[in-house]
LUMTOR-226280 format. One line per 2 residues: number of its first residue (from 1); their letters; for each residue x, y, z of C-alpha. Coordinates in Angstrom, 2 decimals, decimal comma, always signed. Each point is the difference from the previous one (the first is absolute). Layout:
% residues N
NUM = A = X/Y/Z  ... .
% end
This chain:
% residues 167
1 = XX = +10,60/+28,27/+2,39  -3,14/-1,36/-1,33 .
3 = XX = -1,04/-3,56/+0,24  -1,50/-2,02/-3,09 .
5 = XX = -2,21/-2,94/+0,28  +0,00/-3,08/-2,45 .
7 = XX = -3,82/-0,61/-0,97  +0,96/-3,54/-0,82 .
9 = XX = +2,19/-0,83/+2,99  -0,09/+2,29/+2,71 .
11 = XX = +4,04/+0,51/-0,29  +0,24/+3,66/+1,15 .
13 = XX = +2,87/+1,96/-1,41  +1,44/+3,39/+2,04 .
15 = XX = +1,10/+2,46/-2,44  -0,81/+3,45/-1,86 .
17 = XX = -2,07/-2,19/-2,77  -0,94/-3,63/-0,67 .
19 = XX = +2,39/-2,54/-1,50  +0,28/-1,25/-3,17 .
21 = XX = -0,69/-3,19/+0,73  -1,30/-1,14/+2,98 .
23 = XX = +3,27/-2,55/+1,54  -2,48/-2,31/+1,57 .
25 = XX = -2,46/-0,91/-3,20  +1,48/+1,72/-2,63 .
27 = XX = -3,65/+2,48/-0,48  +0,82/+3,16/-1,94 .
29 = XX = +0,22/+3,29/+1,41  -3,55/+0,84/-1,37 .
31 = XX = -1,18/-2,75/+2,57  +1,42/+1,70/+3,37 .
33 = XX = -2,02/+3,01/+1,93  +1,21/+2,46/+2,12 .
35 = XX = -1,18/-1,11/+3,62  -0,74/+2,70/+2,75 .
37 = XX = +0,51/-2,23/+2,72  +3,30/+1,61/+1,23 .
39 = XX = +0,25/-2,48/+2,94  -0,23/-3,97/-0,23 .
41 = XX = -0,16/-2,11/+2,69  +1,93/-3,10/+0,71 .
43 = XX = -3,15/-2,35/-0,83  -0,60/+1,79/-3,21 .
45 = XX = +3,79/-0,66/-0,83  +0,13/-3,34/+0,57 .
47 = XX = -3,73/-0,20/-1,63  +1,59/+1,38/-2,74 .
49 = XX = +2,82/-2,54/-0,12  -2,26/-3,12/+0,49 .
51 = XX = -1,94/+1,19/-3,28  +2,86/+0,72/-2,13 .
53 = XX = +1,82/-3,17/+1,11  -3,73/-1,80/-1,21 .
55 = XX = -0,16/+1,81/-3,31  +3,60/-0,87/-0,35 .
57 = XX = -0,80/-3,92/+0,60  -2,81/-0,62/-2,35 .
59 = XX = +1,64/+2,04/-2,99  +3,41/-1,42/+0,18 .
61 = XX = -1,84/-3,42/+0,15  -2,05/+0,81/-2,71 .
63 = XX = +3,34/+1,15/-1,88  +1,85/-2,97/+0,62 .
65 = XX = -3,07/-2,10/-1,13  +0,17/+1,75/-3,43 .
67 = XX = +3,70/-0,58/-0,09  -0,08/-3,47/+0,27 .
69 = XX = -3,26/+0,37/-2,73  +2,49/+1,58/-2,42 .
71 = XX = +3,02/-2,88/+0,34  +1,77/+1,92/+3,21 .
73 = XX = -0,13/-2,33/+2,72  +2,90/+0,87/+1,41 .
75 = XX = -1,41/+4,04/+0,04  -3,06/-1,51/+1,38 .
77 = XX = +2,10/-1,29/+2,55  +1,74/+3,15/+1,50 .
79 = XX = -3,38/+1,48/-0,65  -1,31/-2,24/+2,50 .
81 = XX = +2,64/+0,11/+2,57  +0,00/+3,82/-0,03 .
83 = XX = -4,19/-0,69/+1,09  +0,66/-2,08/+2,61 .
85 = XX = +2,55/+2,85/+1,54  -2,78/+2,52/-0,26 .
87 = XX = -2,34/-1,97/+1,71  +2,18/-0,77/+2,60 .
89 = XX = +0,63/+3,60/+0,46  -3,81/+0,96/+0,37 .
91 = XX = -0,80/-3,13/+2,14  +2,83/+1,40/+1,95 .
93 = XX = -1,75/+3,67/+0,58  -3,16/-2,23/+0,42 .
95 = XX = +1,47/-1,86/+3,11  +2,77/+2,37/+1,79 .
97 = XX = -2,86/+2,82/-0,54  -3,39/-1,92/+1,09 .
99 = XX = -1,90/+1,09/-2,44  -3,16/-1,92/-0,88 .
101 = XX = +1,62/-3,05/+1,81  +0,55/+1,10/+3,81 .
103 = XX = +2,37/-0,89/+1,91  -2,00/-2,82/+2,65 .
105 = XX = -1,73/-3,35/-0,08  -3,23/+1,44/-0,09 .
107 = XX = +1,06/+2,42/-2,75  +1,47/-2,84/-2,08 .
109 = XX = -3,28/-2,30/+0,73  -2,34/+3,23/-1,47 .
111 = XX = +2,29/+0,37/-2,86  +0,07/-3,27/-1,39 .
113 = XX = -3,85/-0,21/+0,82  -0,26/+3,10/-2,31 .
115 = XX = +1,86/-2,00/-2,48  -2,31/-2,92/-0,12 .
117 = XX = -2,73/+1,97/-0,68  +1,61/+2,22/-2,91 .
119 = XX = +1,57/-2,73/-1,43  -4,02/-1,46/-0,29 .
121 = XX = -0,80/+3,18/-1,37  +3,06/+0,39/-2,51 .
123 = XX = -1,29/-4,12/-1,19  -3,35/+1,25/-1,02 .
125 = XX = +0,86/+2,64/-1,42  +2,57/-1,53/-2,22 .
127 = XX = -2,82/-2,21/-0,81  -2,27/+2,81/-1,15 .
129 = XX = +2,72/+1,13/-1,99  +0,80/-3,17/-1,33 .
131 = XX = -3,81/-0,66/-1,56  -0,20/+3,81/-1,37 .
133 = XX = +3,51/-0,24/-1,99  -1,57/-3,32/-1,40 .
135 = XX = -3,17/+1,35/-0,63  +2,36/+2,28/-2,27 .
137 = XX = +1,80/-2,09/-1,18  +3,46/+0,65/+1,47 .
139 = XX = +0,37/-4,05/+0,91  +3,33/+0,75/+1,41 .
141 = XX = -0,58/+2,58/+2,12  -2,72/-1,97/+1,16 .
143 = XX = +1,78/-2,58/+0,58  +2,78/+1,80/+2,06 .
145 = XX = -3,03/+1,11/+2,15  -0,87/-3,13/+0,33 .
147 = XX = +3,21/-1,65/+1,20  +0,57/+3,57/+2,12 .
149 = XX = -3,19/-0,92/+1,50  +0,93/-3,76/+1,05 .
151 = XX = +3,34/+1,61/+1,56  -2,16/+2,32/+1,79 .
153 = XX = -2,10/-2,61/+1,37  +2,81/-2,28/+0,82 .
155 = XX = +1,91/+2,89/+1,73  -3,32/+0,63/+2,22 .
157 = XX = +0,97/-3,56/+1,77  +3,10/+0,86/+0,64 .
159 = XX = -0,61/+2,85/+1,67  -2,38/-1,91/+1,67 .
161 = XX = +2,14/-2,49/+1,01  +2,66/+2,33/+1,07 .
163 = XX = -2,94/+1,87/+2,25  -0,72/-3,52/+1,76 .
165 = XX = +3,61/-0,25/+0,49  +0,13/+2,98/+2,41 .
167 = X = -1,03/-0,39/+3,86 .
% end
């Protein structure tokens, strides 16, 4: 047996060629690539997992958002619920597994610190972005960075807050 990766998602598929359709994002068979790694460890499988699970999240959002666009709340809806399950499941691999997050105090305490820091980073950013899509006249994507950019900020405290929280 051969194994196939997805270039989108990382979903890798055992079998004599590549799928169809990749079951995790739904990329042709055009997008997968035969991998040589014959071996994978546990980390890279639940690695694996914790980005599918994320790719999963922000699409099916983004999905349900353009359902409710189009006069389908109630598709939105299930759209949304069906997010929140996959981001359960890779905040799940995230915490049983350790990865990125530890499994201590002290881990915790550098995590979160980490956080602060990118979520200052991710607020200027958006920022930047925000004043080039205006400077080309995309005023809503602009503005989307914008507000993006106030969340980031705001979300910066509370990680903050959370850190101050810990002994």
């Amino acid at each position: 047996m051969k194994r196939w990766k997805c270039g989108v998602c990382g979903y890798i598929h055992t079998g004599d060629g590549a799928p169809d359709k990749c079951p995790v994002c739904g990329a042709g068979k055009a997008q997968f690539a035969e991998s040589n790694d014959e071996t994978k460890s546990l980390k890279e499988y639940v690695d694996a997992q914790i980005q599918g699970e994320a790719w999963e999240v922000v699409h099916y959002i983004g999905a349900a958002m353009l359902a409710q666009k189009l006069g389908h709340p109630e598709v939105g809806a299930v759209l949304r619920q069906i997010a929140i399950e996959e981001a359960e499941h890779g905040a799940n691999y995230v915490f049983r597994s350790g990865s990125t997050i530890g499994r201590d105090i002290d881990s915790l305490k550098e995590f979160i610190g980490k956080m602060v820091e990118a979520e200052k980073g991710a607020y200027k950013m958006k920022n930047e972005g925000s004043a080039l899509a205006r400077s080309e006249g995309e005023d809503e994507l602009s503005a989307l960075f914008k507000t993006s950019a106030e969340d980031e900020w705001r979300h910066s405290q509370m990680w903050e807050y959370c850190l101050k929280q810990l002994p």
